[in-house]
C-alpha positions in Angstrom: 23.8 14.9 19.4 19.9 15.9 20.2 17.8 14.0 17.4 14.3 15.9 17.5 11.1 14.1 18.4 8.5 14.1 15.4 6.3 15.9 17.7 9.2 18.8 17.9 8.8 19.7 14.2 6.2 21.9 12.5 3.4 20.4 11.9 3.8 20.2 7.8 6.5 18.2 8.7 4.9 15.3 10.7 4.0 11.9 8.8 0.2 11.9 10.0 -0.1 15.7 10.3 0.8 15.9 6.3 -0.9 12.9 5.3 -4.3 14.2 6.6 -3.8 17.7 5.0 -2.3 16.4 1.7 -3.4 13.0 1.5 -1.1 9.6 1.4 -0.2 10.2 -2.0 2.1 12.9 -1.4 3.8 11.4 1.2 7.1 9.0 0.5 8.0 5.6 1.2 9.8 6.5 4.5 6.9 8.5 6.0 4.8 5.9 5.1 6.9 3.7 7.0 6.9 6.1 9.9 3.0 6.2 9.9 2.9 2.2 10.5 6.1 2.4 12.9 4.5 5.0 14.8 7.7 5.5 17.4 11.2 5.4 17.4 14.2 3.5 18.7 16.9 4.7 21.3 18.5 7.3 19.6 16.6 7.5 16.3 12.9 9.2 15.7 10.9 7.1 13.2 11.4 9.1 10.6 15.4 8.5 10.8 14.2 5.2 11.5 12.5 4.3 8.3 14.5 6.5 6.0 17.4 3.6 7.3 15.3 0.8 7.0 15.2 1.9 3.2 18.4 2.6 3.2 19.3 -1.3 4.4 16.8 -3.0 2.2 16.2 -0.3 -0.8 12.4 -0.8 -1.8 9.0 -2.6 -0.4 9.9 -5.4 -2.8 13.0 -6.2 -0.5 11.4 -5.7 2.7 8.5 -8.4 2.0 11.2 -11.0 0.9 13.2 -10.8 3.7 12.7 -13.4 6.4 12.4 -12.8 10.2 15.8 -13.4 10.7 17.2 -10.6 8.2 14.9 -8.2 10.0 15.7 -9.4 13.5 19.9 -8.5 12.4 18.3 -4.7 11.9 20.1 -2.7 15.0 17.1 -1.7 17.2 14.1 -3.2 15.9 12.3 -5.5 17.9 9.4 -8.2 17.1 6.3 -5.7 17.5 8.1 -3.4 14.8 8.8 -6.2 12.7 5.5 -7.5 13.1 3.3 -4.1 11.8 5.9 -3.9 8.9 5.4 -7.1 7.3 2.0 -7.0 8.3 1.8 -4.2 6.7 3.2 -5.2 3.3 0.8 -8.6 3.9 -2.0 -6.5 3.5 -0.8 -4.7 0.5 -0.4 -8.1 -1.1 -3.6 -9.6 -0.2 -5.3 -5.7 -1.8 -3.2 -5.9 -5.0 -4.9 -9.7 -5.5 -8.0 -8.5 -4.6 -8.3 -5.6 -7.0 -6.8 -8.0 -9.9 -9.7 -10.2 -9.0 -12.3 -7.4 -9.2 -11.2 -6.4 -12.6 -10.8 -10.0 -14.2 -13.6 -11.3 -15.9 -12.3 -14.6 -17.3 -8.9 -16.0 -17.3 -8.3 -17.3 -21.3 -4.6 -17.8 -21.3 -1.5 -18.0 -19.1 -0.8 -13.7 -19.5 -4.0 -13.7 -17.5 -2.8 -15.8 -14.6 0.0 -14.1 -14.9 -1.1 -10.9 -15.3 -3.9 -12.3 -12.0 -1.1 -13.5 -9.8 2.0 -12.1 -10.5 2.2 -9.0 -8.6 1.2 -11.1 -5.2 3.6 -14.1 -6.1 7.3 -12.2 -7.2 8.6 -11.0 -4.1 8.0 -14.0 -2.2 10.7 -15.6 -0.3 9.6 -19.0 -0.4 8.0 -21.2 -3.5 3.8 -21.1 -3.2 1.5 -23.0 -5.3 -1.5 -21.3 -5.9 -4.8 -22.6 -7.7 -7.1 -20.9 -9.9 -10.5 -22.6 -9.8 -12.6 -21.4 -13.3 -16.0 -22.4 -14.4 -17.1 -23.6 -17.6 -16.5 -20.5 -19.6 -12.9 -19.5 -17.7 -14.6 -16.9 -15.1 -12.9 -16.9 -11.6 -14.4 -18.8 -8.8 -12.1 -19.0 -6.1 -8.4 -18.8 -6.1 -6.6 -21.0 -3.2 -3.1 -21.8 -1.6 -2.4 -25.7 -2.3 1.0 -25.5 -0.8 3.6 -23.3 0.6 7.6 -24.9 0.6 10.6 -24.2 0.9 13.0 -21.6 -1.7 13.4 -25.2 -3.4 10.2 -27.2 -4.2 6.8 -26.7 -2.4 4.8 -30.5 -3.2 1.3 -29.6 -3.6 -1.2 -32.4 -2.6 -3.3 -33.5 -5.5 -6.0 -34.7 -3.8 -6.3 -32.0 -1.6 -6.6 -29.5 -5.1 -9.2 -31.7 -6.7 -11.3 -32.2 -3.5 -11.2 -28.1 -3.3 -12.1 -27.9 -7.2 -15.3 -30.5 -6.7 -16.6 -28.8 -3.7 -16.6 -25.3 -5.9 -17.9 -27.3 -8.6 -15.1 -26.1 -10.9 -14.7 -27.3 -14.7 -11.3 -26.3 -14.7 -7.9 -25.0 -12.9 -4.6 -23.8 -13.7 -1.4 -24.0 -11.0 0.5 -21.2 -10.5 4.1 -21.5 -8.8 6.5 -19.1 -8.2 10.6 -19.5 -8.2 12.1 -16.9 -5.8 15.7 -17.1 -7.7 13.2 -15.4 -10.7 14.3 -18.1 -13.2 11.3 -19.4 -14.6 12.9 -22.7 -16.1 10.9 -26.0 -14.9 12.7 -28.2 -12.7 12.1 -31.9 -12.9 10.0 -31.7 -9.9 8.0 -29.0 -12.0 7.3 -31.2 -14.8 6.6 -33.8 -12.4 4.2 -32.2 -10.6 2.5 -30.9 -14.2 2.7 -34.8 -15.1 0.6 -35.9 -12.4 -1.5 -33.0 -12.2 -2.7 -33.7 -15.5 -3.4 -37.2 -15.3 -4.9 -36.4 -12.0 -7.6 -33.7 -14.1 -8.0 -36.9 -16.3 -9.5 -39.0 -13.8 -11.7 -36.5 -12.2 -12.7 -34.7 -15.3 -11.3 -31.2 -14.0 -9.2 -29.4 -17.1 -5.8 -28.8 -16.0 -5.7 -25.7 -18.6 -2.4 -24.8 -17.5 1.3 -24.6 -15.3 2.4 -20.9 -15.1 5.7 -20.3 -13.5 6.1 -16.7 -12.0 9.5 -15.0 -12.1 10.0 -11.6 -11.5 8.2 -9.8 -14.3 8.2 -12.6 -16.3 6.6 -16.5 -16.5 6.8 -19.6 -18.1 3.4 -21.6 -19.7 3.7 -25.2 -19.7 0.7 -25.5 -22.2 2.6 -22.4 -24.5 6.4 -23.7 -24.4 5.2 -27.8 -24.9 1.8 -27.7 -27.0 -0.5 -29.3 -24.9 
């Protein structure tokens, strides 16, 4: 059965062609797809081709969770596809932090850390401590990877987070970890790491102001749930 090239159809039809008459708004997830994909597989144009891509892994949420080896399983997709998709959904990430940064003036309580970091931190695949540096009156100086790990634990190095915070000169920080299950219950490694971290902020007279655990659409406040 003939499966017609996108440059066979009208051109209201075609990803790019409708995206620069009707901007990317109106177009839908799997001609967005098609726009990054740009070409086919044997057998299947790249509209057919997204559309199943959606089909297999149901939203962008899925897609950026998925490790290299789910996607390499996908019949017909090779590394340079797989590499502009997740690309792709990297750069979404990194704007959606980016725009939350723009519009945050200070960060007071663990919903605005949450609020900050969530959408960039719930679809991940594998646990990420972040740090949010703040100054004296909780504004946002810098916010910084301290450790990426497996779906298990990631064990952030303490010194390395406090050298980071004295060379921004921040008066304060709050860690933000993410559990990929979306359970937001501390494990003893948490409330290990929140131990240390502490006594750590002690010693070097940097406020640890806070834990936050992201889950998916929800989070979990070390200083809320134990009165600090």
């Amino acid at each position: 059965m003939h499966t017609p090239a996108i440059r066979e159809w009208s051109e209201d039809d075609r990803p790019r062609e409708k995206l620069l008459k009707f901007g990317e708004a109106n177009l839908s997830n799997a001609e967005l797809l098609a726009i990054i994909l740009r070409t086919g597989v044997k057998g299947q144009n790249v509209l057919d081709l997204s559309r199943g891509l959606f089909h297999e892994f149901r939203s962008f949420g899925a897609m950026s969770r998925a490790d290299i080896s789910r996607w390499r399983s996908v019949k017909g997709l090779g590394d340079a596809k797989i590499c502009q998709i997740k690309a792709a959904l990297e750069i979404g990430r990194r704007f959606r932090q980016e725009t939350a940064a723009d519009s945050l003036n200070k960060i007071s309580c663990a919903k605005d850390a949450a609020d900050f970091l969530m959408p960039v931190m719930r679809d991940l695949s594998k646990e990420i401590v972040k740090v949010i540096l703040l100054d004296s009156q909780n504004r946002l100086i810098e916010v910084f990877d301290a450790a990426q790990g497996t779906v298990n634990f990631a064990v952030p190095i303490l010194r390395e987070i406090f050298q980071k915070a004295l060379q921004h000169h921040a008066a304060a920080l709050i860690a933000v970890h993410n559990h990929p299950s979306g359970d937001v219950r501390p494990s003893s490694d948490d409330r290990m790491f929140t131990k240390r971290l502490r006594e750590a902020g002690d010693v070097m007279q940097i406020k640890v102001l806070d834990h936050v655990i992201i889950g998916y659409e929800c989070f979990y406040s070390f200083r809320e749930a134990e009165g600090w």
